[in-house]
N, C-alpha and C positions, 0 to 999 in steps of 0.2 A: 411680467408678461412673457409667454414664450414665446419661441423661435416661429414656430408655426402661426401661433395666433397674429404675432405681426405681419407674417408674409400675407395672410389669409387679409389681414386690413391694408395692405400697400396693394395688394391688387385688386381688391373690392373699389377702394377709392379712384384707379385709376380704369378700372369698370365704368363707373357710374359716369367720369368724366369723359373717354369715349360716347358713353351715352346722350350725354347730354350733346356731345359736341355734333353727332349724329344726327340727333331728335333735332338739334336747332336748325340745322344746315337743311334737311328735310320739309320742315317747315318750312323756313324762307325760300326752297326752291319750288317747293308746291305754289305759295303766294305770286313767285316772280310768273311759274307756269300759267297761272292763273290769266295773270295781264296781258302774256303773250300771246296766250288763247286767243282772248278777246279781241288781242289786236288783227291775232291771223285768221280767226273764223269770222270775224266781228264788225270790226270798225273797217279794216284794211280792205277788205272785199266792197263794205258800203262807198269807202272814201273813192274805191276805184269806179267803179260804178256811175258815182255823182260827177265825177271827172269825165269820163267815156260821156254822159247824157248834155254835160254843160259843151264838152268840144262837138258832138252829133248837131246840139241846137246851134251853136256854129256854122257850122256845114248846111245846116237848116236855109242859115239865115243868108249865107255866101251864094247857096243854088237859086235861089228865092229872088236875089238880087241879080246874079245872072240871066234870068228868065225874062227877068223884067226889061234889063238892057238890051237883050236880044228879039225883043219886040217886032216883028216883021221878017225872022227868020226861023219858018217852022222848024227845020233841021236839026239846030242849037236849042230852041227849046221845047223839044221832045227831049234833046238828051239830057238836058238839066231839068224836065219834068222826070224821068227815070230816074237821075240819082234823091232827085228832092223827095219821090215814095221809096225808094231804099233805104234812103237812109231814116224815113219814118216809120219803118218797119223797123230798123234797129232801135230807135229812138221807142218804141212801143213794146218791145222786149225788155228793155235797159229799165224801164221805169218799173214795168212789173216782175224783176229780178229784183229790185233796189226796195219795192215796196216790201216784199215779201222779207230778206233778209233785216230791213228797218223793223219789221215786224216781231221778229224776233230775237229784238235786242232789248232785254230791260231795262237797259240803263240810258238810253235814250231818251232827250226829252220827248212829252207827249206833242208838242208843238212841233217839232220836224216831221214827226210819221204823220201828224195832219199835213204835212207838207207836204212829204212825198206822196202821201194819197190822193193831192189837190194835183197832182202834176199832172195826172192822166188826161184828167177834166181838160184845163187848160192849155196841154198841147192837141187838143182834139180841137178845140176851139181855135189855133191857133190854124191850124191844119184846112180846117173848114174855111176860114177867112181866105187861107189863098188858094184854095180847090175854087171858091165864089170869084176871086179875080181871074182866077186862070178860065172858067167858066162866059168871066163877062168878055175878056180879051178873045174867045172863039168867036163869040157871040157879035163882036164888035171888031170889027179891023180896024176901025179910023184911031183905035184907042192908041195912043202914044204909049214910048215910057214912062214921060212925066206923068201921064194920064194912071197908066198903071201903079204909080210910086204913092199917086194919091188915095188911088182906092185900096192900097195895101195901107196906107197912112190909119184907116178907120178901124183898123184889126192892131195898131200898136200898142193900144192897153192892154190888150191879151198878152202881147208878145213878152212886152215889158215886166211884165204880170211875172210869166212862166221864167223869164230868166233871171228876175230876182228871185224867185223862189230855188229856181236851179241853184244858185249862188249860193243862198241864204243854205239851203241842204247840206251843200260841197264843203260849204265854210265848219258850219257845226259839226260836222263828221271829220272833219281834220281837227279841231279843237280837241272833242274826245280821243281822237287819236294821239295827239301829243299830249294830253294828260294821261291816257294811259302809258306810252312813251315813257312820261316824267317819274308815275308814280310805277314801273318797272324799275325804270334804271336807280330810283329811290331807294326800294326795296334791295336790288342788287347792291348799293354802297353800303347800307346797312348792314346788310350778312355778311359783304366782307367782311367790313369793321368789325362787327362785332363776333365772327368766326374765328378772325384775326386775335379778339382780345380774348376771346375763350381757350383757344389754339397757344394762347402764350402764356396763359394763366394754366392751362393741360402741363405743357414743356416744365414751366416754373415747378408748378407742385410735382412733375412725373422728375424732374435734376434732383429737387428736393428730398423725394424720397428713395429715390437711388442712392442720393449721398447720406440720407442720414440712417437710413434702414442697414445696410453693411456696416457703417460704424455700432449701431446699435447690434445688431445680431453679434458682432465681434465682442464687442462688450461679454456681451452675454456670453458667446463663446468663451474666450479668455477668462471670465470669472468661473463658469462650469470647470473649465480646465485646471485653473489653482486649485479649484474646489479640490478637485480629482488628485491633484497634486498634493494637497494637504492630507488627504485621505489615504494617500499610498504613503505619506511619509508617516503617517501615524500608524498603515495596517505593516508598513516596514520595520516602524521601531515595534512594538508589540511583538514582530515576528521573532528579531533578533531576542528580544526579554524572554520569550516561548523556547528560541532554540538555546539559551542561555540556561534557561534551565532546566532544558531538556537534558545539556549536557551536564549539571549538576546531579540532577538525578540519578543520569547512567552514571558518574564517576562513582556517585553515595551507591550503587547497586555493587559496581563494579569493586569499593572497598570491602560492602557487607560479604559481596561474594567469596572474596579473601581471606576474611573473619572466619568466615565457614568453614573454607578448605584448610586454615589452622587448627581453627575448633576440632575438624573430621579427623587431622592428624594426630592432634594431642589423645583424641578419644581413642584412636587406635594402638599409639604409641601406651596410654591407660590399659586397654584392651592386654597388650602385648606382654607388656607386664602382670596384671593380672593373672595371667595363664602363668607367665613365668614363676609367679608367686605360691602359685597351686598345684604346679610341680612342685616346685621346693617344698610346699606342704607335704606334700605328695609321698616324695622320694622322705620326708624328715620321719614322715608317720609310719615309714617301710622303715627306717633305722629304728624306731623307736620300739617298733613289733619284735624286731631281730633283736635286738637287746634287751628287751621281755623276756624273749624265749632265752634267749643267756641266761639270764639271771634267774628263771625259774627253774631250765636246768642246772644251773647252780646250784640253789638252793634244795632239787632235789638231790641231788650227789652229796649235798651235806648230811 
């Protein structure tokens, strides 16, 4: 395998594992977002709500009782008839804020939103009962406290009614809240964990192929290397064997050459004499005319 193609798999691998470690981490915080939603557009709004409605019917029931103590002084209750329609104005807002967002939660049981839907009912009924006391006590001055305590007495089914339901609401909407609560913080120990073991099984195999990827490339380096090394030692000897007899060659050119310049000498030294030989003819065949012509003048004087 080569150099490259391994680098090309160590970073691929450590690609995909970012990826992954990313895509999981993403998803678990979409889920965790999820429950947080829920709790802060959701439940936390209803739970607060149900809370505000059950301390208002409090308030309800504290002025109520006020009024009723204060019996024979219009003064005191006028003023605790004031806060007692105040605060059923708030109390008549709260319930149709609490219906509305109960409304739009699915995950709700259908039993609470018939709850929350019955409360309007029965705090109007609850309301009317003591608008008819507060009506009969004008109506009547001889009426006592006690006298009043009893005819509010006949309106305490209602009353009873509306603040177990109050309860009953308050209660079930904190339940889902601490189950979503539960199954957030759930959610959140999980992606640690398991972020964690992803994130260390990342480190593990990213030590891993740090360590083993440079020995392997080295490998591979160093064997390329001898390679290369054997390869010069072989195009080295080959070279020397080339210049070796190169230099045989030139010596074998350099003797022929030698050969030559003797050969040229002797042929000239041949030459030299040749000529030398053809004078001698030369000059022998001039004496031999001359002593022709001797002897035929000789022979003619004979």
């Amino acid at each position: 395998m080569t150099v490259r193609r391994r680098l090309t798999i160590s970073f691929l691998v450590l690609g995909i594992m970012a990826f992954v470690v990313g895509a999981f981490g993403y998803l678990q915080l979409s889920r965790s977002a999820k429950h947080l939603t829920r709790l802060t557009q959701g439940n936390v709004p209803c739970l607060q709500l149900a809370e505000e409605i059950r301390i208002t019917m409090l308030m309800h029931r504290r002025y109520e009782k006020d009024f009723l103590l204060n019996i024979g002084k219009p003064d005191k209750q006028q003023t605790y008839l004031a806060k007692f329609t105040k605060q059923s104005n708030l109390m008549t807002e709260s319930i149709a804020r609490l219906h509305e967002l109960v409304s739009d939660e699915p995950h709700l049981p259908q039993e609470i939103k018939r709850s929350v839907a019955s409360l309007s009912g029965s705090f109007n009924v609850y309301c009317e009962g003591f608008r008819e006391v507060v009506r009969a006590l004008q109506a009547d001055a001889t009426i006592d406290s006690v006298k009043g305590n009893e005819l509010m007495s006949q309106h305490k089914t209602a009353v009873h009614d509306l603040e177990a339901a109050i309860t009953t609401v308050a209660e079930t909407i904190r339940k889902a809240v601490d189950i979503d609560s539960a199954d957030a913080q759930a959610h959140a120990r999980t992606a640690n964990v398991l972020l964690l073991a992803i994130t260390g099984v990342g480190l593990v195999l990213t030590v891993g192929i740090c360590t083993v990827m440079p020995r392997s490339i080295s490998r591979r380096i160093l064997s390329d290397v001898s390679d290369l090394s054997d390869v010069s030692v072989g195009v080295m000897s080959a070279s020397k064997e080339i210049a070796a007899a190169s230099q045989s060659l030139a010596q074998g050119a350099t003797e022929q050459a030698a050969g030559l310049e003797e050969t040229a000498s002797s042929m000239e030294e041949m030459a030299s004499m040749t000529k030398q030989n053809a004078d001698n003819a030369q000059q022998a065949n001039g004496l031999a005319q001359e002593s022709r012509t001797v002897a035929e003048q000789g022979i003619d004087a004979i």
